[in-house]
C-alpha positions as CSV (number, residue, x, y, z in Angstrom):
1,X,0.0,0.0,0.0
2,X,2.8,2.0,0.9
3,X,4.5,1.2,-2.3
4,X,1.5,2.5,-4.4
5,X,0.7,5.7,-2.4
6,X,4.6,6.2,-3.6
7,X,4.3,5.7,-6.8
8,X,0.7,7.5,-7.7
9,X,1.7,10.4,-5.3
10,X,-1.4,9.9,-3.0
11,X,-1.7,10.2,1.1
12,X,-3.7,8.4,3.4
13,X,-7.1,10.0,4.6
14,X,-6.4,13.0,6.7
15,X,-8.0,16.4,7.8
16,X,-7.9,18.7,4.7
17,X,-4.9,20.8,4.4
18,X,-5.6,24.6,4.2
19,X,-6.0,25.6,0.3
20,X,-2.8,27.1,-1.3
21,X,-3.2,30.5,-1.9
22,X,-4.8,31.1,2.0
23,X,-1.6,32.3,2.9
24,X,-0.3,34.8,0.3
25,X,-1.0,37.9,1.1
26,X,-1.8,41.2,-1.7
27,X,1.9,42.0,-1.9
28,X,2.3,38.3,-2.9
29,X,-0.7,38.2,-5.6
30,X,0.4,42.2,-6.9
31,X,3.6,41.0,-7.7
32,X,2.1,37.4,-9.6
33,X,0.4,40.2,-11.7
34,X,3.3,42.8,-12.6
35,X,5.5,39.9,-13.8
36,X,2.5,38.2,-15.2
37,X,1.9,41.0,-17.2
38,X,4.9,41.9,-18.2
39,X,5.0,38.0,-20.0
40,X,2.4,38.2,-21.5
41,X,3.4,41.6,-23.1
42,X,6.5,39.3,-23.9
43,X,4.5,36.8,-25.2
44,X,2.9,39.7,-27.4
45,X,5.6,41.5,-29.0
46,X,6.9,37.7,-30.1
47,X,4.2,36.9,-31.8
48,X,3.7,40.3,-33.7
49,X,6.3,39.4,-36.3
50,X,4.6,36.1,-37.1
51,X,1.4,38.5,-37.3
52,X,2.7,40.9,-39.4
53,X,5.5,39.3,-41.9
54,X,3.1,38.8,-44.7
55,X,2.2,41.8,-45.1
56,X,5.4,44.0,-43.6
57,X,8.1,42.0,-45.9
58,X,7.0,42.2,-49.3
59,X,6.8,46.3,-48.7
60,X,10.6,46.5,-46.9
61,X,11.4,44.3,-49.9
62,X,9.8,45.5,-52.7
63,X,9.0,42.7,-54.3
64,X,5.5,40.7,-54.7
65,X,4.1,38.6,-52.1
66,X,5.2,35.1,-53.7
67,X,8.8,36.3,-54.4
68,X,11.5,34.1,-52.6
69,X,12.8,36.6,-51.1
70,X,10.0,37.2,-48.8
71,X,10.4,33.6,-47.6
72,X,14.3,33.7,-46.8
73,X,14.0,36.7,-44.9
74,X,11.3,35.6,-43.2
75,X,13.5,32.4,-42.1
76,X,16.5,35.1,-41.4
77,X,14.4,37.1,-39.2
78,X,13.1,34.2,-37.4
79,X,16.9,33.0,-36.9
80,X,18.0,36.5,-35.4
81,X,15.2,37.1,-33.1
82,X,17.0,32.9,-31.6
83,X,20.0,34.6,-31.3
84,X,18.7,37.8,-29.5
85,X,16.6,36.2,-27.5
86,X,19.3,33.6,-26.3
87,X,22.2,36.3,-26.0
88,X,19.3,38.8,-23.8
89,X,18.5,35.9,-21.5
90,X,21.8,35.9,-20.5
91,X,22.8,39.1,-20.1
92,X,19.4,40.4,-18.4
93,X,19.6,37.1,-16.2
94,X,23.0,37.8,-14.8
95,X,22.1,41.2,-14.5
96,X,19.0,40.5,-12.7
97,X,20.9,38.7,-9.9
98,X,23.6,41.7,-9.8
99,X,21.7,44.5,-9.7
100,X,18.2,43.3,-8.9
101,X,15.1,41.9,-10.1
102,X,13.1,45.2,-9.9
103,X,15.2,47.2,-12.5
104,X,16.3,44.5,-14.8
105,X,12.4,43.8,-15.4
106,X,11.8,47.3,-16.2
107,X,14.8,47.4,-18.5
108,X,13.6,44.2,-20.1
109,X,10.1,45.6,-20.5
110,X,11.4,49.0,-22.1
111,X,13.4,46.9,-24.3
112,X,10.8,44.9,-26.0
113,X,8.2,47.7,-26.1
114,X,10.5,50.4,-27.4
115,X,12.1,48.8,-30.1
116,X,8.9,47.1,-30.9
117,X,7.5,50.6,-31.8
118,X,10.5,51.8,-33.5
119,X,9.9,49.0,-36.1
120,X,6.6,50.6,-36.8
121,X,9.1,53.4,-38.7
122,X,11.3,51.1,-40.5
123,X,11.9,52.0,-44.2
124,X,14.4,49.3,-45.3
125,X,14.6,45.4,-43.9
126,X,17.9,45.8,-42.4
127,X,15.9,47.8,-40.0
128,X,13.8,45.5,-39.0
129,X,16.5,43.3,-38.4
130,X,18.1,45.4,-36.3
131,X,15.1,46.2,-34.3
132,X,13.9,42.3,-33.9
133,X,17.5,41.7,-32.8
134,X,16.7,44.3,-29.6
135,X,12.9,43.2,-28.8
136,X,14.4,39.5,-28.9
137,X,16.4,40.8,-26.3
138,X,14.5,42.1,-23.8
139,X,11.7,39.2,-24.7
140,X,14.4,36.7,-23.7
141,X,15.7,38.2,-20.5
142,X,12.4,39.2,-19.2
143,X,11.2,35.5,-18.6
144,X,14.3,34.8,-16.2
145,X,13.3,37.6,-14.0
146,X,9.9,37.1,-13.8
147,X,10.4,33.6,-12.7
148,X,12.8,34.1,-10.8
149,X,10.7,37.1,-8.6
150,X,7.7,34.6,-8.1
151,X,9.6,32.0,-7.3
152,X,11.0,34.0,-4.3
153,X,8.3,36.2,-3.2
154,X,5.5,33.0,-2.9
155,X,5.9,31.2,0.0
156,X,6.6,27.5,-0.2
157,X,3.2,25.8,-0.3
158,X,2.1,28.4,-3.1
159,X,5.3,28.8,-5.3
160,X,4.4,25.6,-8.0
161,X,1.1,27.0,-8.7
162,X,2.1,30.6,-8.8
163,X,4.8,29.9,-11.2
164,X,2.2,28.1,-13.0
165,X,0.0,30.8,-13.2
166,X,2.5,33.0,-14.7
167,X,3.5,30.7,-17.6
168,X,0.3,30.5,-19.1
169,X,-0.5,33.9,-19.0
170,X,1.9,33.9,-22.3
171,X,-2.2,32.6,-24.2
172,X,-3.3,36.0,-23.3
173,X,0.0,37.4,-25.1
174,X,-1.0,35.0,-28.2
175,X,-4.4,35.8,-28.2
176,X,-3.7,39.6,-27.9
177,X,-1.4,39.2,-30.9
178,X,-4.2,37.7,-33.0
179,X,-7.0,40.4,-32.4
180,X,-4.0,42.8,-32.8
181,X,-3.6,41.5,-36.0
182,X,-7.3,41.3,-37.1
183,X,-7.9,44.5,-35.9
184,X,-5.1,46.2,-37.9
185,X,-5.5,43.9,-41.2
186,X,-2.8,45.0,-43.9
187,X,-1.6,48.4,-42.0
188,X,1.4,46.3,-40.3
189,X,2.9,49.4,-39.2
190,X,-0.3,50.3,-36.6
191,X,0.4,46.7,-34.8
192,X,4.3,47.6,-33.6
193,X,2.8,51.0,-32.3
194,X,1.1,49.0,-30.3
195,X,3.9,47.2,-28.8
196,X,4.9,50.3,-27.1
197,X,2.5,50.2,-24.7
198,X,3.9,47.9,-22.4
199,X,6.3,50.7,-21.8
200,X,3.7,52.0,-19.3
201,X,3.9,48.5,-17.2
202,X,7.3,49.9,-16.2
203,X,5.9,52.7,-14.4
204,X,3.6,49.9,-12.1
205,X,7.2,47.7,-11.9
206,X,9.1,50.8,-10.2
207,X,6.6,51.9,-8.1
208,X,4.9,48.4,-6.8
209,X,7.6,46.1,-6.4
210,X,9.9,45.5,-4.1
211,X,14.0,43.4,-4.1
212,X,12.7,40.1,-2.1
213,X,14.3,39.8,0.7
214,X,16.1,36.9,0.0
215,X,18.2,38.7,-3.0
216,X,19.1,41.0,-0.5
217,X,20.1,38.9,2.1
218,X,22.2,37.4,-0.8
219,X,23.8,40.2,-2.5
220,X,25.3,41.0,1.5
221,X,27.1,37.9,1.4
222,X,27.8,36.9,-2.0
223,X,28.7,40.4,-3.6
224,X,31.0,40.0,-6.6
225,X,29.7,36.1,-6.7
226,X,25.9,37.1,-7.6
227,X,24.9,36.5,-11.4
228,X,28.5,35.0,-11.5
229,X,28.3,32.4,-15.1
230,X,31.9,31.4,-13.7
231,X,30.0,29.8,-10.8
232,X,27.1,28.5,-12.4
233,X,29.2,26.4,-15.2
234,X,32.9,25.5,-12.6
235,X,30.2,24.3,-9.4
236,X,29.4,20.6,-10.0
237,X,26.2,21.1,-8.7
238,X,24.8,23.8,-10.6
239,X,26.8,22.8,-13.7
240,X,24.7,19.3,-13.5
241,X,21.4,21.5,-13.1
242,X,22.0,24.2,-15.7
243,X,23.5,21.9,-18.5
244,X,20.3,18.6,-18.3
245,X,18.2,22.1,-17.7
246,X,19.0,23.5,-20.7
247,X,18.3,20.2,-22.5
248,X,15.4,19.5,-21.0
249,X,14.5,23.1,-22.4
250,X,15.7,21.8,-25.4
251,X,12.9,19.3,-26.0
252,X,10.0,21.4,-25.2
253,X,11.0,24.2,-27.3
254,X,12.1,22.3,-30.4
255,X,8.8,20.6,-30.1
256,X,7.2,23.6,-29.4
257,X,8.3,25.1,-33.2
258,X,8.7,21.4,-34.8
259,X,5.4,20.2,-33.3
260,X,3.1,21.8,-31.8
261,X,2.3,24.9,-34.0
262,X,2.3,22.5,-36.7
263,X,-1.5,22.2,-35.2
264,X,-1.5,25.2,-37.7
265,X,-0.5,23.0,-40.7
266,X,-2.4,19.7,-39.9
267,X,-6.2,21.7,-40.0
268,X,-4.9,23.4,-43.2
269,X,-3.8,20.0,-44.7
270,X,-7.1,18.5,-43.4
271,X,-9.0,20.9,-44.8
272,X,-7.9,20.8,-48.5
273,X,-8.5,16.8,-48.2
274,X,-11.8,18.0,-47.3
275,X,-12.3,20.1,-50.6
276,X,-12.7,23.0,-48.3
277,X,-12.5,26.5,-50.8
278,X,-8.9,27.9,-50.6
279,X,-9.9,31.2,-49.4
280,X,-11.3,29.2,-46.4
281,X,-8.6,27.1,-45.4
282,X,-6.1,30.3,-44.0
283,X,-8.6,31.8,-41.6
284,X,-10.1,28.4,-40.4
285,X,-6.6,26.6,-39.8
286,X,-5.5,30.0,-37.7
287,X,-8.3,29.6,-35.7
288,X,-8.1,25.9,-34.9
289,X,-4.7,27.1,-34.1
290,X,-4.7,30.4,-32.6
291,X,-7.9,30.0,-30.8
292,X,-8.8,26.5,-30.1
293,X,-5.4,24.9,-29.9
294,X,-4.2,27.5,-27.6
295,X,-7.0,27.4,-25.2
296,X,-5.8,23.7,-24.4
297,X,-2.1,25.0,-24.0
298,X,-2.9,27.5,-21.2
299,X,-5.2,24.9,-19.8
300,X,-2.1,22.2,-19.8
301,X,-0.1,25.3,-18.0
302,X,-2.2,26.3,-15.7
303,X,-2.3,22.1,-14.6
304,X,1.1,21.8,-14.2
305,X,1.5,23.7,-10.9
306,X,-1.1,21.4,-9.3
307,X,0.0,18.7,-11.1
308,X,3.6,18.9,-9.7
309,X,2.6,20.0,-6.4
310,X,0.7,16.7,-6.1
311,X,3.0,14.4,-8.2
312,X,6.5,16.3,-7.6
313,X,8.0,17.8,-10.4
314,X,10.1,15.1,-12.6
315,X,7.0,13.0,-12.1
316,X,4.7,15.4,-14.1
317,X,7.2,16.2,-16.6
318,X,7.5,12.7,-17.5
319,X,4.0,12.1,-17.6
320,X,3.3,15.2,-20.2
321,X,6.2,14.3,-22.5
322,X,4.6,10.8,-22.5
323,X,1.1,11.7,-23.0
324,X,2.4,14.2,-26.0
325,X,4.0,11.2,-27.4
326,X,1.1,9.5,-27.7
327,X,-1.0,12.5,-28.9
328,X,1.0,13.4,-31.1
329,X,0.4,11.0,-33.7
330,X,-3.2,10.8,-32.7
331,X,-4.1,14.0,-33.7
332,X,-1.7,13.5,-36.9
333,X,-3.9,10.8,-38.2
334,X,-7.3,10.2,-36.5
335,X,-9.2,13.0,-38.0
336,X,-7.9,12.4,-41.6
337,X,-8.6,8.8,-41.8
338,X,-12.2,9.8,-40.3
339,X,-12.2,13.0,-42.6
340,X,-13.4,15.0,-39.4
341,X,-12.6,18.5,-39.0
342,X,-14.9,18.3,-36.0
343,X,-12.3,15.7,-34.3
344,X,-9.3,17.3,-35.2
345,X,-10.9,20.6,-33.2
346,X,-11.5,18.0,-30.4
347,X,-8.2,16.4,-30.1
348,X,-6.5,19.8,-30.8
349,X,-6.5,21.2,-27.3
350,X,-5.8,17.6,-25.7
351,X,-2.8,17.5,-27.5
352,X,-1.6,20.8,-26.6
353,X,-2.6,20.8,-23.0
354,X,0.4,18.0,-22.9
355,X,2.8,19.0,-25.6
356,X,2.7,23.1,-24.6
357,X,1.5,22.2,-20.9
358,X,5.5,21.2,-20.3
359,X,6.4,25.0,-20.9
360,X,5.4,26.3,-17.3
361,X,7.2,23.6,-15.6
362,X,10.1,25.8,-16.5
363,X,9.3,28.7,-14.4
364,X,7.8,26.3,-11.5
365,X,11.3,24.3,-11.9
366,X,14.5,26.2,-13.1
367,X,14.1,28.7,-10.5
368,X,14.3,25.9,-7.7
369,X,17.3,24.2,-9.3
370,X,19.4,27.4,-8.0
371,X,20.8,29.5,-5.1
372,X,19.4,32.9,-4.8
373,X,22.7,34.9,-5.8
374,X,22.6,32.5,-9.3
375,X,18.6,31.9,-9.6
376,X,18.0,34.3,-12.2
377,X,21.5,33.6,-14.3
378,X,20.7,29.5,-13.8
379,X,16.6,30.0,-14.7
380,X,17.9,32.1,-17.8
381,X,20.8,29.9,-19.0
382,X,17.8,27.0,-19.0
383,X,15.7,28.4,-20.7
384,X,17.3,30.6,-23.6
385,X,20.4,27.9,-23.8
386,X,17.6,25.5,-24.7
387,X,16.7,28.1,-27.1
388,X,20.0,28.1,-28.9
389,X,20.3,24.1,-28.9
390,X,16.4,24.0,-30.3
391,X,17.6,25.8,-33.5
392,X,19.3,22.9,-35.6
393,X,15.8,20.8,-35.0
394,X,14.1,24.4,-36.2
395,X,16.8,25.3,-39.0
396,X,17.1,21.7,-40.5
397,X,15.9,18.6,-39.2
398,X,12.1,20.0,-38.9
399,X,12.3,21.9,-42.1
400,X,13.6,19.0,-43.9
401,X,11.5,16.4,-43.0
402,X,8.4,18.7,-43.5
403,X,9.3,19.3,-47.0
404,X,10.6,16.0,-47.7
405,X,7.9,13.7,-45.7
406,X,3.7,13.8,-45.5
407,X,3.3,16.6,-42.8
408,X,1.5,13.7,-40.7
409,X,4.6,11.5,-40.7
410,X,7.4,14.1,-39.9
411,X,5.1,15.8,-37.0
412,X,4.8,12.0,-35.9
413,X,8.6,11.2,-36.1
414,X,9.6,14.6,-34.6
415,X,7.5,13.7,-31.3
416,X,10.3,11.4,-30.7
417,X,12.4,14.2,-29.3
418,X,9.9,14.0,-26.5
419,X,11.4,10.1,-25.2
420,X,14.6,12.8,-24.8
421,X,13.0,14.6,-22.1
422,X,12.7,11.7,-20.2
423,X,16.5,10.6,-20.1
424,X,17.2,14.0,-19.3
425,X,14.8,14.0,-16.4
426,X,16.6,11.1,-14.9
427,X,19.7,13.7,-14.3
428,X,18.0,16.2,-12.5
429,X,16.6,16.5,-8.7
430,X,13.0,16.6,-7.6
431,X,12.4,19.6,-5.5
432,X,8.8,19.1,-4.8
433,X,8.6,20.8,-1.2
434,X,11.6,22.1,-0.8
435,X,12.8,25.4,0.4
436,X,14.5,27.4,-2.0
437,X,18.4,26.9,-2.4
438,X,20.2,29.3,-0.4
């Protein structure tokens, strides 16, 4: 009996434990909504680009929609907003445990909304470049912070669901993008002046939120050694945690781009097996995407804080990868050899509550894998080195197969990458009830 209660993660019958959030107090929840917020702005000004390229590219380029040139800068864009994003998670991380959370998430925040709005003036594609390059920047640096401020302002019993909560807050980012996008149409320009309102989040960060006390505590007896990458990569025990972090990353975000916005792709391909008209078959597939899709996502996010609080952390990791194994190639070939578009919209947000649900385990579980004076430098390297490694599977192996394969059969193969997550999982400690690393 003891054995099973082990193994499914249950307790013998006892008087009901006080619910999570009865202890955190308004600071607690106002500070879960700045960083919140300022993600989900970051989740925005990421997806603009996507939004907007159609129509922005051709017009920098001066050249019809169809030319190839509009397609390899598209794929160049999409490679230097990687390496911004990488390169400003860790700077802004490091930073972050230097000078302090509260300033480094207003810089990251003026960052992404600034240059975001700059790019609504660009006149020649280098521009644009240039300008992605910065947003990436401050969109890959603010994440670190965030996390690394909930994780250290909740108190113990709350921290896996807070850091849930502000994962999946990056939907509303999405879905923002998308009416952004709809209610702009072809006039690109009018969606980056947009992006600068974030901006005014900054003026909320400076005058609500306060250093934890823990980072203080920290910088007085660390000094030089906080943020220090020298640390993080010559300690064997952080080494250990940032590098199988960072590949665990790895998985989830080259399945993310390899996988799971292929959602996008499999309703379009199901669609014209359907005979639907071709003028349909782009605004249906974005919402089945956009819309439906993501609703499971953020559903599969917001899970994963009770999930791991229940299960532990490595247990529902290992689960999710499993279950998007299996769902992958479900919702790859049930609905076409039914010839359902209703099923596919069924299956749609079960496969993403498992395949994108994975994504706020990151902020619930980098953070914990760290001492205070390294949290935000370890949480970043995680995360945006995953990032960096992701790229080849992006860049070539994803790209190839798609164009080489049936789209059914290279999504199906490329959910393999999930099995990886589970070998990497086996190199990493479970921190379920811990305090936080000193």
């Amino acid at each position: 009996m003891r054995q099973a209660e082990r193994f499914f993660g249950c307790r013998p019958m006892s008087a009901p434990s006080p619910k999570w959030h009865a202890s955190v107090t308004r600071y607690q929840w106002l500070v879960l909504i700045v960083a919140s917020l300022g993600w989900v702005f970051d989740a925005f000004e990421g997806q603009l680009y996507n939004i907007t390229r159609a129509d922005m590219l051709p017009e920098l380029l001066r050249v019809p929609a169809a030319d190839p040139l509009v397609k390899l800068w598209g794929e160049r864009f999409l490679g230097i907003f990687l390496v911004g994003g990488t390169l400003g998670g860790w700077v802004f991380s490091s930073m972050a445990d230097k000078l302090g959370r509260k300033p480094v998430m207003a810089l990251t925040i003026l960052f992404y909304s600034i240059f975001s709005g700059l790019t609504a003036f660009a006149s020649e594609i280098w521009q644009v470049g240039a300008l992605r390059f910065l947003v990436a920047m401050g969109v890959g640096g603010e994440w670190a912070v965030g996390a690394a401020l909930v994780a250290e302002v909740f108190p113990k019993q709350a921290r896996e669901r807070a850091s849930g909560i502000f994962h999946a807050t990056s939907v509303m980012g999405l879905w923002l993008a998308a009416l952004a996008g709809l209610a702009v149409g072809t006039n690109w320009r009018w969606a980056y002046l947009l992006g600068i309102v974030p901006a005014l989040l900054v003026l909320w960060v400076r005058v609500s939120v306060k250093e934890p006390e823990s980072w203080r505590q920290a910088r007085l007896e660390k000094g030089a050694r906080m943020g220090s990458f020298r640390e993080l990569l010559s300690h064997p025990r952080w080494r250990s945690h940032a590098v199988f972090g960072a590949l665990l990353a790895m998985v989830g975000l080259a399945t993310f781009w390899g996988v799971v916005i292929a959602g996008q792709d499999l309703a379009a391909d199901l669609l014209k097996r359907l005979g639907t008209p071709q003028g349909e078959i782009a605004s249906r597939s974005k919402i089945a995407f956009g819309f439906i899709q993501t609703a499971g996502a953020g559903l599969g996010m917001l899970a994963f804080g009770p999930l791991s609080a229940r299960w532990g952390r490595r247990r529902t990791f290992a689960v999710m990868h499993l279950a998007a194994l299996v769902m992958t190639p479900v919702v790859c070939w049930l609905p076409s050899h039914f010839m359902s578009y209703g099923l596919l919209l069924a299956l749609l947000p079960v496969f993403a509550f498992f395949a994108q649900g994975i994504h706020a385990g990151y902020a619930v579980y980098f953070p914990e894998l760290f001492p205070t004076h390294l949290r935000a430098t370890g949480a970043g390297f995680c995360f945006n080195t995953g990032r960096i490694l992701a790229a080849p599977v992006l860049i070539w192996l994803s790209a190839w197969m798609k164009a080489t394969l049936d789209l059914r059969v290279a999504i199906s193969l490329l959910a393999g990458l999930f099995l990886l997550g589970l070998v990497f999982l086996k190199f990493l400690p479970e921190t379920k009830g811990e305090e936080l690393p000193d």
